[in-house]
C-alpha positions as a printed NumPy array, in Angstrom:
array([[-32.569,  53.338,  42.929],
       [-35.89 ,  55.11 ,  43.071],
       [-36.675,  58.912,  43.285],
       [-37.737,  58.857,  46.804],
       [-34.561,  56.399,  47.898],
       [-32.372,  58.848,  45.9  ],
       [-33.824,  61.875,  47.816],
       [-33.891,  59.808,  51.466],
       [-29.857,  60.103,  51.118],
       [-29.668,  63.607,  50.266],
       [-31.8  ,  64.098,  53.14 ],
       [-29.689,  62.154,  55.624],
       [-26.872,  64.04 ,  54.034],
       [-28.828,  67.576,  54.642],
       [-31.464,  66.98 ,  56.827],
       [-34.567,  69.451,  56.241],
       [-34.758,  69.976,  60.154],
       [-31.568,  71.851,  60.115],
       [-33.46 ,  74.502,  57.251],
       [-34.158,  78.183,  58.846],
       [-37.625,  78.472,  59.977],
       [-38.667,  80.852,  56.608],
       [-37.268,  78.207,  54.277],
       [-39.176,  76.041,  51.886],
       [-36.655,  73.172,  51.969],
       [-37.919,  69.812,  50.489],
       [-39.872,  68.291,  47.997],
       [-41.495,  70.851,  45.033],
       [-43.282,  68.319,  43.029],
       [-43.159,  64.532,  43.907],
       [-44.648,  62.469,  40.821],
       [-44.041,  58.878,  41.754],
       [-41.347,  56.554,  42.406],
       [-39.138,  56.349,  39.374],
       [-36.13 ,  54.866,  38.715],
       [-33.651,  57.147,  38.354],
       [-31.444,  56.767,  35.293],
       [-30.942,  60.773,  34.647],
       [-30.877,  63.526,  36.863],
       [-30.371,  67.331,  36.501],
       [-28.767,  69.426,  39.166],
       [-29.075,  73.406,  39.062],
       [-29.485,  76.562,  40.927],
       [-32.824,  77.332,  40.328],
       [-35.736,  75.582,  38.55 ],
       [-35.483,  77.976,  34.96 ],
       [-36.82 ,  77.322,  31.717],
       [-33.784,  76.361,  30.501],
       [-33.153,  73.296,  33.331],
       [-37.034,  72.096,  32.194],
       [-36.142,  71.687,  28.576],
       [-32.651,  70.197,  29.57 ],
       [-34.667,  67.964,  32.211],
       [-36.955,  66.867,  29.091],
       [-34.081,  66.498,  26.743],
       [-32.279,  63.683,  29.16 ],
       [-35.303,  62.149,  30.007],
       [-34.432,  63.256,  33.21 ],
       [-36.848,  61.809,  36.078],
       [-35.324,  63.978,  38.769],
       [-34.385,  67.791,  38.945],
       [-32.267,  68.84 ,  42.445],
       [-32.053,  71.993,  42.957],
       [-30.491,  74.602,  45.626],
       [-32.879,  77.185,  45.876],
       [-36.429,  75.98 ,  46.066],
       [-38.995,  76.322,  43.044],
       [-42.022,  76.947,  44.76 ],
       [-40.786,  79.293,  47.402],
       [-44.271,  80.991,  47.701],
       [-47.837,  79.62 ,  47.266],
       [-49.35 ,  79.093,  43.713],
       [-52.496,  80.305,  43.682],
       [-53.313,  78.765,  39.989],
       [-51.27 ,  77.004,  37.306],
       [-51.768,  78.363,  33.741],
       [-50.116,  77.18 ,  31.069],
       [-49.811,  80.223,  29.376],
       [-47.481,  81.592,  31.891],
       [-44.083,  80.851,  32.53 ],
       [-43.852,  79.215,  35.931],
       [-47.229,  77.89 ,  35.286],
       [-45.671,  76.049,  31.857],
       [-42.623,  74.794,  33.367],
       [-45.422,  72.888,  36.143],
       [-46.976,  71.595,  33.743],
       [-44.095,  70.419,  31.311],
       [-42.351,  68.696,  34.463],
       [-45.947,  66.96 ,  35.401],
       [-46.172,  65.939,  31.712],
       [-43.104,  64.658,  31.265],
       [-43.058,  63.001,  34.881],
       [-40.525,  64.431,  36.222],
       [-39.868,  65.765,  40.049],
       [-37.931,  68.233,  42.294],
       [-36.47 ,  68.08 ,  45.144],
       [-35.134,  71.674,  46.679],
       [-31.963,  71.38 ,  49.36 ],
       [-31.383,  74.67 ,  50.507],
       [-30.203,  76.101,  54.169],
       [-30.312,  72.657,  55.092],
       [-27.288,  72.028,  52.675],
       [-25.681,  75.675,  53.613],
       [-25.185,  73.788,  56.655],
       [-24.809,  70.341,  56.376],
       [-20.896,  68.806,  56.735],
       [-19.951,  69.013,  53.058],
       [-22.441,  71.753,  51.947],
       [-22.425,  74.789,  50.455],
       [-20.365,  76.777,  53.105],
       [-17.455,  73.979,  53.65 ],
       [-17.011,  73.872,  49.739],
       [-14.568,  77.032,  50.351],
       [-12.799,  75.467,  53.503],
       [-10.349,  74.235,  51.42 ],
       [-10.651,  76.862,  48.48 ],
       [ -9.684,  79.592,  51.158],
       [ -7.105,  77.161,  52.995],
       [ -9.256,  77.938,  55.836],
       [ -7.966,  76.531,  59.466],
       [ -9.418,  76.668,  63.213],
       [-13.022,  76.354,  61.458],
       [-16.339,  77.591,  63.369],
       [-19.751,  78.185,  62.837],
       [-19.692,  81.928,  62.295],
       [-23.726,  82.5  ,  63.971],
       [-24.023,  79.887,  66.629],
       [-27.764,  80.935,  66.773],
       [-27.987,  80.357,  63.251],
       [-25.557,  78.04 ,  62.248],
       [-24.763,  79.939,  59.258],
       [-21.31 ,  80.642,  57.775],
       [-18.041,  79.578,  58.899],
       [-15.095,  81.401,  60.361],
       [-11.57 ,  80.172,  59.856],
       [ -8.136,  81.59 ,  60.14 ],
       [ -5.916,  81.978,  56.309],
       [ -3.05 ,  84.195,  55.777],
       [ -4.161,  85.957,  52.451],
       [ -3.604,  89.078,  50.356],
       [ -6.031,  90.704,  47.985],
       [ -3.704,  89.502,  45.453],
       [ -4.36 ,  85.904,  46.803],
       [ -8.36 ,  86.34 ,  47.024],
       [ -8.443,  87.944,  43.43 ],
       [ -6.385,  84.901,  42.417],
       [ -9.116,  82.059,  44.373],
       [-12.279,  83.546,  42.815],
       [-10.754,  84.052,  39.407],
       [ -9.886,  79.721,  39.078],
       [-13.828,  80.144,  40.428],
       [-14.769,  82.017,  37.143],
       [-16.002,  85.049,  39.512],
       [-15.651,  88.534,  38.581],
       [-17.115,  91.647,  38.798],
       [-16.626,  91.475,  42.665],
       [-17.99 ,  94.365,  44.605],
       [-15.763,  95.672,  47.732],
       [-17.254,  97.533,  50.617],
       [-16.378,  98.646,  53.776],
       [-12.487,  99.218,  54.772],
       [ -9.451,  98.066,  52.306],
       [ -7.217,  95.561,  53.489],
       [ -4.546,  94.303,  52.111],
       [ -3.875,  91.303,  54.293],
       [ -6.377,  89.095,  56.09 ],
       [ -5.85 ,  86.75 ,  59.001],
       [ -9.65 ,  85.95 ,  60.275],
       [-12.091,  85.153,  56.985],
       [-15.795,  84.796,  57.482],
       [-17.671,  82.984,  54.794],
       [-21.652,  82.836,  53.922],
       [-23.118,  81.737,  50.933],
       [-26.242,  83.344,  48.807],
       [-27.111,  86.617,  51.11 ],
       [-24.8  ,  87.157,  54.412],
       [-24.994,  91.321,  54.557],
       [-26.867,  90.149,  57.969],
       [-23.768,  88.713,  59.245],
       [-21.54 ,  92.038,  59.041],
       [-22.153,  92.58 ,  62.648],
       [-21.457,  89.278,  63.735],
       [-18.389,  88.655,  61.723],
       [-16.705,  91.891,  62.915],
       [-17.646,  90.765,  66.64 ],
       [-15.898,  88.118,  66.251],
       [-12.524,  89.021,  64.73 ],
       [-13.147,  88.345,  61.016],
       [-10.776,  90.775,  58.825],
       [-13.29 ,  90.159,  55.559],
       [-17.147,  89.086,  55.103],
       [-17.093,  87.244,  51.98 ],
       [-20.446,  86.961,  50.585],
       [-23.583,  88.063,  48.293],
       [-26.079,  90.231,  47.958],
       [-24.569,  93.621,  49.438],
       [-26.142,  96.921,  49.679],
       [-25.117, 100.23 ,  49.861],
       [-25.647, 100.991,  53.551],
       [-24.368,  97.528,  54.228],
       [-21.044,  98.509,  53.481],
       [-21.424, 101.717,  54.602],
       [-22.145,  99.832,  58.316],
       [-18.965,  97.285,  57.5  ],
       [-16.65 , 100.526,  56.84 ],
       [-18.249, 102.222,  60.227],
       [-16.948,  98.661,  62.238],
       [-13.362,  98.179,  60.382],
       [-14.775,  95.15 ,  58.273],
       [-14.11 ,  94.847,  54.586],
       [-16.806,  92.82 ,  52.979],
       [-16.276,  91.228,  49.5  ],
       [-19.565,  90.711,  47.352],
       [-18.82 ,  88.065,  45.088],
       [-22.399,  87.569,  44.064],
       [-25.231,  85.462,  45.064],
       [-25.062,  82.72 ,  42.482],
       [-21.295,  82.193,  42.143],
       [-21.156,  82.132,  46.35 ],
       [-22.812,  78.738,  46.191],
       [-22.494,  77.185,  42.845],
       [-19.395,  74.819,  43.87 ],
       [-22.562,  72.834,  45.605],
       [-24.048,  72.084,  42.666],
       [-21.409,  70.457,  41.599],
       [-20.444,  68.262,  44.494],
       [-24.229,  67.277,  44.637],
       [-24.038,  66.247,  41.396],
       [-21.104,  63.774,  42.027],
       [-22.437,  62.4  ,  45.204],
       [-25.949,  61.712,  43.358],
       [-23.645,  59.616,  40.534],
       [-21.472,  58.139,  43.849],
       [-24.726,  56.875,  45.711],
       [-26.409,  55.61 ,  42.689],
       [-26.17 ,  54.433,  38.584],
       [-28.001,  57.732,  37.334],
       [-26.045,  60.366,  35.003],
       [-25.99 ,  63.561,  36.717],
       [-26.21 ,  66.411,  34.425],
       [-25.138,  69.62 ,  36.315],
       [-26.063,  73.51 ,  35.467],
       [-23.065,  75.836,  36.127],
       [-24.712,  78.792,  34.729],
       [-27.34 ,  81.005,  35.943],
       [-29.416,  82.206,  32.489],
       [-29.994,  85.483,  34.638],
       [-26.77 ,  86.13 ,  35.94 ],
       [-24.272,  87.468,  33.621],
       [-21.037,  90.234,  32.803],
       [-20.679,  92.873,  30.294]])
């Protein structure tokens, strides 16, 4: 199986026309039509996925958030970003970028925690959207401390109002503090979720909503995963997946 045949099922799994309008869902850098023996499945396009792409003689990086999100106005190779173009050019190998559209495709980023929150009685949670999901799970804190530490998460952030039980959970990977409104509207005890602010929670406490920040990157890195599984499932290439965000990190 080719590059292109490889990314033609991803894309009939996660369609780009279901990507939000600002997105820049699809392919970053198409060299070719290689067969695809190795291929390296991350976040984000870092210099530390390059080298590893170069080190497999990978032909094929898939990643969640897009590379080129904005316009390139010139490549230099004495830059960073500019390097990394011109490493993957060199050593021929291309991306592909899945975003929204796999937030919402069946199996994407947002039903990985169906089952990780026991979730039941699932719905979209922004039917204009079709964004996040809504479900109903009998849960302490206790029990959601206890989920996202098996998911390696810590340093969890906790806005709005304290609750020590939860009946309605609303989910939505990467940034969701745009939801708060929506989940609280419709009966959601907890917004689970990244990229909080201040005022965000200060809003969730104002509308009875407790809203757990459990970071952008560890919101939606159980996708990277299951894309790397279904890439080895649909085809004979090694899938070598990141788990790890170089920028992200405790102390």
């Amino acid at each position: 199986m080719n590059t292109v045949e490889l990314i033609n099922k991803l894309r009939a799994w996660a369609p780009e026309e279901l990507q939000e309008p600002w997105d820049k869902t699809g392919w970053q850098l198409r060299l070719g039509e290689r067969e695809v023996k190795n291929v390296v499945v991350a976040m984000d396009v870092t210099r530390d996925v390059v080298d590893l792409a170069m080190e497999k003689g990978a032909e094929l990086i898939i990643t969640h958030h897009p590379f080129i999100f904005s316009p390139l106005e010139m490549v230099e190779d004495r830059t960073l970003r500019g390097k990394m173009v011109c490493d993957l050019i060199r050593h021929n190998i291309s991306v592909y970028s899945s975003h929204t559209s796999m937030d919402k495709a069946k199996g994407g980023v947002n039903d990985q925690w169906i089952e990780k929150l026991s979730l039941q009685d699932v719905t979209v949670l922004s039917d204009e959207e079709e964004l996040g999901i809504l479900g109903t799970s009998s849960l302490s804190l206790k029990d959601l401390k206890d989920i996202f530490e098996r998911e390696s998460i810590t340093g969890i952030r906790c806005y709005g109002q304290k609750k020590e039980r939860v009946q309605r959970v609303a989910f939505v990977g990467g940034s969701g503090a745009d939801f708060i409104d929506e989940a609280a509207f419709k009966g959601a005890d907890v917004l689970i979720t990244g990229d909080v602010k201040h005022h965000d929670g200060q809003r969730a406490y104002e509308i009875g909503l407790m809203v757990l920040d459990i970071g952008h990157f560890h919101s939606e890195k159980a996708i990277l995963e299951a894309m790397a599984a279904w890439a080895e499932d649909v085809s004979d290439a090694t899938a070598h997946v990141v788990m790890n965000s170089p920028f992200v990190f405790d102390i």
